[in-house]
matplotlib code that plots the C-alpha trace (Angstrom):
import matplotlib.pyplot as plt

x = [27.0, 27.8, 27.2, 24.9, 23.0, 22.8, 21.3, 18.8, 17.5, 17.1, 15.3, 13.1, 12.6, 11.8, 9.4, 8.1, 6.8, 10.0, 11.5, 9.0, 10.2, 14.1, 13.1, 12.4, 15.8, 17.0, 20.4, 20.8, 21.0, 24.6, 23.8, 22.9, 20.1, 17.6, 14.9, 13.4, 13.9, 14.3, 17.0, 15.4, 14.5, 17.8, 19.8, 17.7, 18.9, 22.4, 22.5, 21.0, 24.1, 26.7, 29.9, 32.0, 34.6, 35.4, 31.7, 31.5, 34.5, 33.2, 29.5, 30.9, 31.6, 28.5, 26.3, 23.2, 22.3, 21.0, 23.9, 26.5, 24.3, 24.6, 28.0, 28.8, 26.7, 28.3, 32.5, 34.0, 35.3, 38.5, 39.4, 38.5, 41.6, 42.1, 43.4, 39.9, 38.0, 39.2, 38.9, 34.9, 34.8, 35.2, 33.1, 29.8, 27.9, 27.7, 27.0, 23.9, 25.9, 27.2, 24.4, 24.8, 28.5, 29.0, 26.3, 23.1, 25.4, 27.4, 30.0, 33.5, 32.1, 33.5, 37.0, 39.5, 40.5, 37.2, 37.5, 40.9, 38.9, 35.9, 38.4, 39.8, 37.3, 35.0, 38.0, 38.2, 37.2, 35.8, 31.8, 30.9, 34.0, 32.4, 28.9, 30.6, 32.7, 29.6, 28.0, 30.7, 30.8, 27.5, 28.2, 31.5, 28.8, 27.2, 30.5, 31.2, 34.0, 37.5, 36.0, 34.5, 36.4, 36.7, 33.8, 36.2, 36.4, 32.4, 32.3, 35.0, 32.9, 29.5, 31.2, 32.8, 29.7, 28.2, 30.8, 30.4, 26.6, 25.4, 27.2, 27.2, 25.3, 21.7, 23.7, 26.3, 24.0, 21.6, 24.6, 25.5, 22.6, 22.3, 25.8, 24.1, 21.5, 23.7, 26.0, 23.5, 22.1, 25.7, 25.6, 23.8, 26.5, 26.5, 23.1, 23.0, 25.8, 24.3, 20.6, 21.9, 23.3, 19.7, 17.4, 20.0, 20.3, 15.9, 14.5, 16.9, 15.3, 16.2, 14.8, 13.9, 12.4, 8.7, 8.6, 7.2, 9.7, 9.5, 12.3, 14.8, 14.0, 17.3, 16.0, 12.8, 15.0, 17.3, 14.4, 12.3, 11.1, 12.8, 16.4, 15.6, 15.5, 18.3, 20.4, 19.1, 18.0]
y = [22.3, 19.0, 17.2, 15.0, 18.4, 19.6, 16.9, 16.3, 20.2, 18.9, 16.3, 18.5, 20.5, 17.7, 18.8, 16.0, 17.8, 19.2, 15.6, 14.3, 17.3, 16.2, 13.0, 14.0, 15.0, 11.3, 10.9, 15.0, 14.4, 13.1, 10.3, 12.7, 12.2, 14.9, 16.8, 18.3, 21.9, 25.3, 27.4, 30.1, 27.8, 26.3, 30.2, 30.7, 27.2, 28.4, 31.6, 29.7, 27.4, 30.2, 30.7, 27.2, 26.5, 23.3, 22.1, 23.4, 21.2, 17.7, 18.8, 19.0, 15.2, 13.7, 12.5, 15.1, 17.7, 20.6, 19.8, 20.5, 23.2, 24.8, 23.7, 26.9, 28.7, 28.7, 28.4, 31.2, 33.5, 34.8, 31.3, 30.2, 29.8, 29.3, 25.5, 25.3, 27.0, 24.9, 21.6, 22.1, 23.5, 19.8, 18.5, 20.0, 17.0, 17.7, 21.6, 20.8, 22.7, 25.6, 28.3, 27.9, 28.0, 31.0, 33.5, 34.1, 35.8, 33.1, 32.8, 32.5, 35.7, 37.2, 36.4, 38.6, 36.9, 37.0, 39.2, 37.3, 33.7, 34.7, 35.9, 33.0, 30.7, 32.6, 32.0, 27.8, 25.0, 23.4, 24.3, 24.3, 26.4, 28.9, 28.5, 29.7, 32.6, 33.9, 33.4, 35.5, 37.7, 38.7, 39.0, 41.1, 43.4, 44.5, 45.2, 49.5, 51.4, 50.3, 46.8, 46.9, 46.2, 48.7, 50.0, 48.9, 45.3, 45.2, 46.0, 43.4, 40.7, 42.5, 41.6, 38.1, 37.1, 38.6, 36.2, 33.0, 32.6, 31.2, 28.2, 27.5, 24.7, 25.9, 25.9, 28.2, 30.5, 31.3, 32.2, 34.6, 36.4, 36.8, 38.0, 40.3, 41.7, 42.1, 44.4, 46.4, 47.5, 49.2, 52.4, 54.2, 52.5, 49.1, 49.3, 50.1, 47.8, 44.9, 45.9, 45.4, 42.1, 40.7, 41.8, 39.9, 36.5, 36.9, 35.1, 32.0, 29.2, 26.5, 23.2, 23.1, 20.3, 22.2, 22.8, 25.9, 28.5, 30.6, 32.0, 34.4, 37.7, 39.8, 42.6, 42.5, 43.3, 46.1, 47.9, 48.8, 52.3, 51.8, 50.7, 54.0, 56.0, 55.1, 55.4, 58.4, 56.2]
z = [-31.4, -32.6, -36.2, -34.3, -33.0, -36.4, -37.9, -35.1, -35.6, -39.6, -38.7, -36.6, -39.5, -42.7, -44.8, -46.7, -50.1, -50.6, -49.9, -52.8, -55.1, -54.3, -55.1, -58.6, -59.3, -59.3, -60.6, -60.2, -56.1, -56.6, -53.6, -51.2, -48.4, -48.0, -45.6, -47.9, -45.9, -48.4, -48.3, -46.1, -43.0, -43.6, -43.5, -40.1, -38.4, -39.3, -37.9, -35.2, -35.1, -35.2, -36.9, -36.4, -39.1, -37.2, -37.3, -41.1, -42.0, -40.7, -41.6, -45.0, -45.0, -44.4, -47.1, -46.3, -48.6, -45.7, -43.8, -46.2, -47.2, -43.1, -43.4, -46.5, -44.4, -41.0, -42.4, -41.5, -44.2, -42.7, -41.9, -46.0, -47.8, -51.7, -51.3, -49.3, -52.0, -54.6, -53.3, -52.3, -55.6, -56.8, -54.5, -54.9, -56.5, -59.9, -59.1, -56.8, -54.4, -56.3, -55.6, -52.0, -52.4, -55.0, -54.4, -52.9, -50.1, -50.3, -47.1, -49.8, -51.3, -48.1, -48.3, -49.3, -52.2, -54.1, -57.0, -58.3, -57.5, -59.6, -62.5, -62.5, -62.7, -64.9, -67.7, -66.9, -68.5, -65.6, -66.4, -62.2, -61.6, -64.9, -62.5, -59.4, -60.5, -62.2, -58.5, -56.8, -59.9, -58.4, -54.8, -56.1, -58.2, -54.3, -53.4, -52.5, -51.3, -51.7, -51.5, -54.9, -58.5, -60.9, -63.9, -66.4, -65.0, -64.7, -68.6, -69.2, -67.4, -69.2, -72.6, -71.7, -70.5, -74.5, -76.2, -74.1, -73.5, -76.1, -75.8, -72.1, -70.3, -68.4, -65.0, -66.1, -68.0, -65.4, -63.6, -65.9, -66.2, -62.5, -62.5, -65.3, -63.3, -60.3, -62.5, -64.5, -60.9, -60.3, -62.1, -65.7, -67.8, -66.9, -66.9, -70.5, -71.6, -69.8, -70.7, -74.3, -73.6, -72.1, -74.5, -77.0, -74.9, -73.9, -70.7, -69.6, -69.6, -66.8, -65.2, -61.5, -58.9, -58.5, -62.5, -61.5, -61.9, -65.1, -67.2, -65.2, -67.4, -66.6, -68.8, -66.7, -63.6, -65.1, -66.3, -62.9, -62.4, -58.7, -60.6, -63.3, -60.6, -58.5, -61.8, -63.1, -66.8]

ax = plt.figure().add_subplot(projection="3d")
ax.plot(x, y, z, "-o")
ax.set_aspect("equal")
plt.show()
């Protein structure tokens, strides 16, 4: 499929409320064109595109929001390397970017070098590099197996995260507190240490296109009757 292709099947696939709601961002699109399509129709016309790191790369340089978005979803992870990683770190607009990039099964999560990115960039001073390492921070917190890091460096991140949330921007805390959730889910201890941590920070607050999304309650997550039984709390 060609970048041409791509964009034909977005254009196939507008949605003009959610063009009138990216609209509203203003300054916050960084530039970028829009169709207006959510992230879940946009997941299915990937999968529908395939794997392509080729197509990925020069869908990456246009100036389209949902095709840069396909264009983290369809790279191939063994192919990602850290120069790779760190140069679309710096190009994400501003963090519009970063979600897609960082977590919500994001396609760098995959790569082998993960765990030692998301260190890293949790401790910079770069505030969308913070966002992101939190991101894969939770994507690392799924991991099992050999795969996954060690308890002790879950309650490291658990009491980073304690130290530094206070003062972070919206972006970068919401990121945080999903990396929260994602490691309280992981065993009885974590739960407890990050619980603690949640009820201290409360509900985090944070501004979207709709206005209609409430305050992410980590504490709300970490205490289900489902998660209290899987952990034995």
């Amino acid at each position: 499929m060609t970048v041409s292709e791509v964009l034909a099947l977005l254009e196939a696939e507008r949605d003009e409320r959610g063009i009138r709601n990216w609209e509203k961002l203003g300054s916050g699109t960084a530039g970028m064109k829009s169709y207006g399509i959510g992230l879940t129709r946009l997941r299915k016309l990937a999968r529908q595109v395939g794997r392509n790191s080729e197509l990925a790369h020069a869908l990456w340089q246009t100036d389209t929001y949902e095709a840069r978005v396909i264009a983290l979803l369809i790279d191939d992870p063994a192919h990602i390397t850290r120069d790779q990683a760190e140069k679309q770190v710096e190009e994400l607009a501003g963090g519009m970017l970063a979600h897609v990039f960082a977590s919500c099964d994001a396609t760098l999560a995959k790569t082998s070098f993960v765990v030692e990115l998301a260190e890293q960039w949790v401790r910079s001073e770069d505030a969308v590099r913070r966002e992101c390492g939190y991101g894969l921070l939770y994507e690392a917190s799924k991991f099992s197996g050999r795969k996954a890091p060690s308890e002790a460096f879950f309650f490291a991140q658990v009491e980073r995260i304690a130290k530094t949330i206070g003062s972070e921007s919206e972006k970068v805390r919401l990121s945080m507190g999903t990396a929260l959730m994602g490691i309280g889910k992981r065993s009885a201890a974590l739960n407890e240490a990050a619980l603690k941590v949640a009820r201290q920070v409360g509900p985090i607050e944070f501004t979207s296109a709709s206005g209609e999304c409430e305050p992410f309650d980590v504490a709300k997550h970490l205490t289900t009757d489902r998660l209290k039984e899987k952990l034995g709390v």
